[in-house]
C-alpha positions in Angstrom: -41.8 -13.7 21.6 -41.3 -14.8 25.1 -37.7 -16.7 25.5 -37.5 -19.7 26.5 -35.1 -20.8 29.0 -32.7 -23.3 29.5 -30.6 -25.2 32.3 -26.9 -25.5 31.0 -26.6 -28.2 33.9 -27.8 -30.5 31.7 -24.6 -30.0 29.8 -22.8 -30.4 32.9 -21.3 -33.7 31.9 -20.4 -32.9 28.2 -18.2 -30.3 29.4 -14.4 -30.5 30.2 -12.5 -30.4 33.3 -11.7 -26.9 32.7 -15.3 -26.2 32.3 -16.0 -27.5 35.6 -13.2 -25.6 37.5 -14.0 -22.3 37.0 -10.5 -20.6 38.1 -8.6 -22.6 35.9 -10.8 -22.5 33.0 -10.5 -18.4 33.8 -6.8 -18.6 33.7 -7.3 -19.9 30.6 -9.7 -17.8 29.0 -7.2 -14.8 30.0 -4.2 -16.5 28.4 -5.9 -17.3 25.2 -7.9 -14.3 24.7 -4.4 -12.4 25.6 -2.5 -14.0 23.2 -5.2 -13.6 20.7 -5.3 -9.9 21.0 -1.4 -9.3 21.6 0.2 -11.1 18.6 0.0 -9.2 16.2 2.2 -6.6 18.7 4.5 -9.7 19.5 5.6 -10.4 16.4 5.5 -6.5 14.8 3.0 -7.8 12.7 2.0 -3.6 11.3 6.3 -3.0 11.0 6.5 -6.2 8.6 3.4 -5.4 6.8 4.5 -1.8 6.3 7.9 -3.0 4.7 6.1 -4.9 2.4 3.2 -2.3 1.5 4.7 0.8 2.9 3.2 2.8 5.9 -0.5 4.3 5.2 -4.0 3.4 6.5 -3.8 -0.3 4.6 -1.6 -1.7 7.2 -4.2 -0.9 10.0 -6.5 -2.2 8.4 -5.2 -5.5 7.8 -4.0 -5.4 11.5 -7.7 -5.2 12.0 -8.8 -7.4 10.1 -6.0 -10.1 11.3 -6.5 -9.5 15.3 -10.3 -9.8 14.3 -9.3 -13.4 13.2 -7.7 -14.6 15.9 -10.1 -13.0 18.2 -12.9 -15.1 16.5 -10.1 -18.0 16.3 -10.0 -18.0 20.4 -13.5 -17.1 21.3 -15.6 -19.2 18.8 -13.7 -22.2 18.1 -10.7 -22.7 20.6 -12.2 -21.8 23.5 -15.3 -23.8 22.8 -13.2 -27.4 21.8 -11.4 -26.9 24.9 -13.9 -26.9 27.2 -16.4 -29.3 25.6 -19.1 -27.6 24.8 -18.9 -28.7 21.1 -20.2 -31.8 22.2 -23.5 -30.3 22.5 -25.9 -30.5 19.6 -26.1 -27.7 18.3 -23.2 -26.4 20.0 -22.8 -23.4 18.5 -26.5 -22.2 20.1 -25.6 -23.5 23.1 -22.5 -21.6 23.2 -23.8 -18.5 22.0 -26.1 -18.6 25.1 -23.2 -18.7 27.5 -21.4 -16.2 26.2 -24.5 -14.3 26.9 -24.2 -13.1 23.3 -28.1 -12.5 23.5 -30.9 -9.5 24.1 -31.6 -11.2 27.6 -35.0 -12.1 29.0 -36.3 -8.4 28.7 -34.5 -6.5 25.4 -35.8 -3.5 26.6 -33.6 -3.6 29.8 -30.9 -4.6 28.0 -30.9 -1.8 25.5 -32.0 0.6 28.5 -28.9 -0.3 30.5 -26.9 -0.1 27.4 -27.6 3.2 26.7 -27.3 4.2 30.3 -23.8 3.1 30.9 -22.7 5.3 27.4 -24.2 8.3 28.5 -23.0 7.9 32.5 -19.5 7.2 30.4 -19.9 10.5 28.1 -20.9 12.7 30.5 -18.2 12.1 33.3 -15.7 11.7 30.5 -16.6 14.9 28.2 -18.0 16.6 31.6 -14.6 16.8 34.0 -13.1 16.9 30.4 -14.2 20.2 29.9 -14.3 21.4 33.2 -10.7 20.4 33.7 -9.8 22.2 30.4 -8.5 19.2 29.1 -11.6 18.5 26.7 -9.9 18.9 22.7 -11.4 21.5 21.3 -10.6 21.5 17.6 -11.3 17.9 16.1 -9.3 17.9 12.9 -6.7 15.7 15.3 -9.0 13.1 14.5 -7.6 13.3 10.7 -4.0 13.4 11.4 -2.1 10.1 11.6 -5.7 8.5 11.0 -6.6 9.0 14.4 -10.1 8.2 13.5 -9.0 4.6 13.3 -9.9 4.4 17.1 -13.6 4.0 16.0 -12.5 0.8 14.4 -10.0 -0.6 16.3 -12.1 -0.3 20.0 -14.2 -3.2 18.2 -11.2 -5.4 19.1 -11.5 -4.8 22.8 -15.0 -4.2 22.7 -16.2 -7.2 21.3 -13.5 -10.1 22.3 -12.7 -9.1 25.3 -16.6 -9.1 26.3 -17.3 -12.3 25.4 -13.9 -13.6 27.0 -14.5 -11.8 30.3 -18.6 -11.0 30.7 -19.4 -13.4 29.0 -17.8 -17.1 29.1 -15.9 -16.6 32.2 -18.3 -15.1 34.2 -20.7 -17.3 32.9 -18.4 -20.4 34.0 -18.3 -18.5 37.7 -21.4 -18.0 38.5 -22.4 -21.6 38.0 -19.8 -22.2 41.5 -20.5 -18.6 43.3 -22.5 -16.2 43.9 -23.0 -13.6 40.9 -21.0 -10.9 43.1 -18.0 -13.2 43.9 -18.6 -14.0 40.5 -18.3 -10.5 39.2 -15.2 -9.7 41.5 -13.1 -12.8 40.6 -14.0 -12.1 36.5 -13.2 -8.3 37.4 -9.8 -9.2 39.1 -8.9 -11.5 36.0 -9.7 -8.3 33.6 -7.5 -6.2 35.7 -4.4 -8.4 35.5 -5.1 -9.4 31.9 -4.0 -6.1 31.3 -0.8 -6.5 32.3 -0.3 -7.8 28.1 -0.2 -4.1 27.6 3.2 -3.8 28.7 4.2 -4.7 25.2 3.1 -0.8 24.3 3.4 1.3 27.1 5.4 1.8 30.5 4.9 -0.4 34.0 3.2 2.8 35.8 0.7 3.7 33.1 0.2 -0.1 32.9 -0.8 -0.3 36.3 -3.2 2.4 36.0 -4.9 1.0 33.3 -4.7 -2.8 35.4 -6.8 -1.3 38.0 -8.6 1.0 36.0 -9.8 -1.8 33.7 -10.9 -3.9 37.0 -12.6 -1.2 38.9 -15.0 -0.2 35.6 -15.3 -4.1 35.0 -17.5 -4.3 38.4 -20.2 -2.1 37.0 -20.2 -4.0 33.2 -20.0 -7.2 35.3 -23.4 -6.4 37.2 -25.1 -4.8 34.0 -24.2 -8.3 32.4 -25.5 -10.4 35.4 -28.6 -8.3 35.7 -29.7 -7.9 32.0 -28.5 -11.6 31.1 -27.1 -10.2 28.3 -23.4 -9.0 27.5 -24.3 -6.5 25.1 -24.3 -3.6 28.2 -21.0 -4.6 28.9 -19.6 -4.4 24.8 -21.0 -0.9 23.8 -19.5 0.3 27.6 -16.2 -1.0 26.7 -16.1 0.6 23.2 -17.3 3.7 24.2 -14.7 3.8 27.1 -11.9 3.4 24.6 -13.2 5.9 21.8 -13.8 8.8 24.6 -10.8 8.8 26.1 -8.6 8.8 23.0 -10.9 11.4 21.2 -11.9 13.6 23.8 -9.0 13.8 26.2 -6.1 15.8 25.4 -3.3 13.5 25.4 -1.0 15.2 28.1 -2.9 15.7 31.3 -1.6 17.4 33.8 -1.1 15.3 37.2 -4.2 16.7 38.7 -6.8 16.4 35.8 -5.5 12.7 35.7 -6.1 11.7 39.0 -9.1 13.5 38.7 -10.8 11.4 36.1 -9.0 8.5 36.7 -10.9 8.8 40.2 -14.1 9.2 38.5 -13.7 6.1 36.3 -12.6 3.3 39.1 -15.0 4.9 41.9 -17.5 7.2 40.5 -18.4 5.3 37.6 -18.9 1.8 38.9 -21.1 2.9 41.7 -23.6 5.1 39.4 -23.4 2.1 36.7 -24.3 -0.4 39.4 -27.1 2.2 40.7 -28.6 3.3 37.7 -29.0 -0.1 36.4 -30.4 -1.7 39.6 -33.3 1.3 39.3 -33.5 0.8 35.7 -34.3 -2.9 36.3 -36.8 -1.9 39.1 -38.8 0.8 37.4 -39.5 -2.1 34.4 -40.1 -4.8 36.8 -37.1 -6.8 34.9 -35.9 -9.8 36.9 -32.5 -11.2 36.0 -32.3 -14.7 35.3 -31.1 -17.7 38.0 -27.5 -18.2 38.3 -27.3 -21.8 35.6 -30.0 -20.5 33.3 -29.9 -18.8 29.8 -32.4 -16.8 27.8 -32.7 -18.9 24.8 -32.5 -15.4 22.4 -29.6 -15.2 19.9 -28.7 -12.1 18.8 -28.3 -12.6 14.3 
């Protein structure tokens, strides 16, 4: 089935103000989808479930299951009110489609430069992992303190923060600047949402991960623009997550750090960038015009 495609400038006039001014409307998106991911750690929310229940597995999951909520809350009907595209009949199609929650003109490319960005992730990951001697080499880690849990809790990032990020925001961007500026203004707002973090861990390591999180957002962001599709940009971020808490060892020595983290804010967003760009070429895929959706939900 060829997809059909759509201007969303005929929607131009059903949307809000903060639709039509992209920087605020990213300043919001930020705030929301912040607040929507961070509660549960503002309030204590797995402390006060664990006096009531007492500390095992259970209270993750409910955490889970409650920042899942308010993810869905934010992204699906907050986010959507707010900026008027719930005027639209049927809105929620029409949403869907600019949150870029679809296969994209050509699925192929989209699941080709999926599977591209994982295994450029794995291999510089596991690869200086193991050559730095850093790489864990017994796994039954993963057991203690349910440190499996990762492979369930990197939905949360993986999924939410996708759609905030690749997919509304730079969505509402690109329909004011070009995809790069675009992709660099939604990339800069990722970095600095991370600044929520500080809730968890110390100002240096927060900083890292800021401009970690905005350098390996440049490559996702170009996947996303070029596929039409966030779904590149959602198995990259989960995959980012689950490989450095499972295969790093969790003290690195200064060097191995810089090291990787090197490999992640340079390395990584230059081969994602090339590899999908040849990807695209070799299967004559052409990425759709800035203000146009591939009408292609994904069930």
């Amino acid at each position: 089935m060829t997809p059909t495609l759509i201007d969303t400038g005929r929607i131009e006039d059903e949307i809000s103000w903060l639709g039509r001014h992209p920087i605020a409307g990213s300043v919001v998106i930020a705030a929301l989808t912040g607040v929507a991911l961070q509660l549960t750690h503002m309030v204590d929310f797995q402390e006060r479930i664990a006096e009531l229940v007492g500390w095992n597995v259970s209270v993750r999951f409910i955490d889970f299951g409650f920042r899942m909520v308010l993810g869905a809350t934010a992204l699906l009907v907050l986010l959507p009110w707010l900026f008027g595209y719930v005027r639209s009949r049927p809105w929620l199609r029409s949403y869907l489609r600019r949150l870029r929650l679809t296969s994209g003109p050509t699925p192929s490319f989209t699941l080709w430069a999926s599977a591209a960005s994982v295994i450029i992730l794995a291999a510089l990951i596991g690869g200086l992992a193991a050559r730095l001697d850093v790489l864990r080499g017994d796994f039954e880690f993963v057991l203690e303190d349910s440190r499996w849990f990762i492979l369930i809790l990197a939905l949360v990032p993986g999924l939410w923060e996708e759609l905030a990020f690749r997919g509304l925001m730079l969505s509402n961007l690109q329909q004011r600047f070009h995809r790069w500026v675009a992709v660099a203004i939604s990339s800069l707002f990722f970095g600095l949402f991370h600044i929520s973090n500080l809730l968890l861990r110390d100002f240096d390591q927060v900083i890292m991960e800021m401009i970690l999180a905005a350098a390996v957002s440049v490559g996702w962001g170009y996947a996303v623009v070029k596929t039409g599709s966030v779904m590149p940009a959602i198995a990259s971020h989960y995959c980012i997550n689950v490989f450095i808490e499972l295969l790093l060892e969790p003290e690195l020595s200064d060097s191995a750090g810089a090291v990787i983290f090197g490999s992640l804010t340079i390395v990584y967003p230059i081969l994602m960038i090339l590899v999908v760009w040849l990807i695209g070429r070799r299967r004559g895929a052409v990425a759709p015009p800035s203000g146009w959706r591939p009408d292609r939900v994904v069930g």
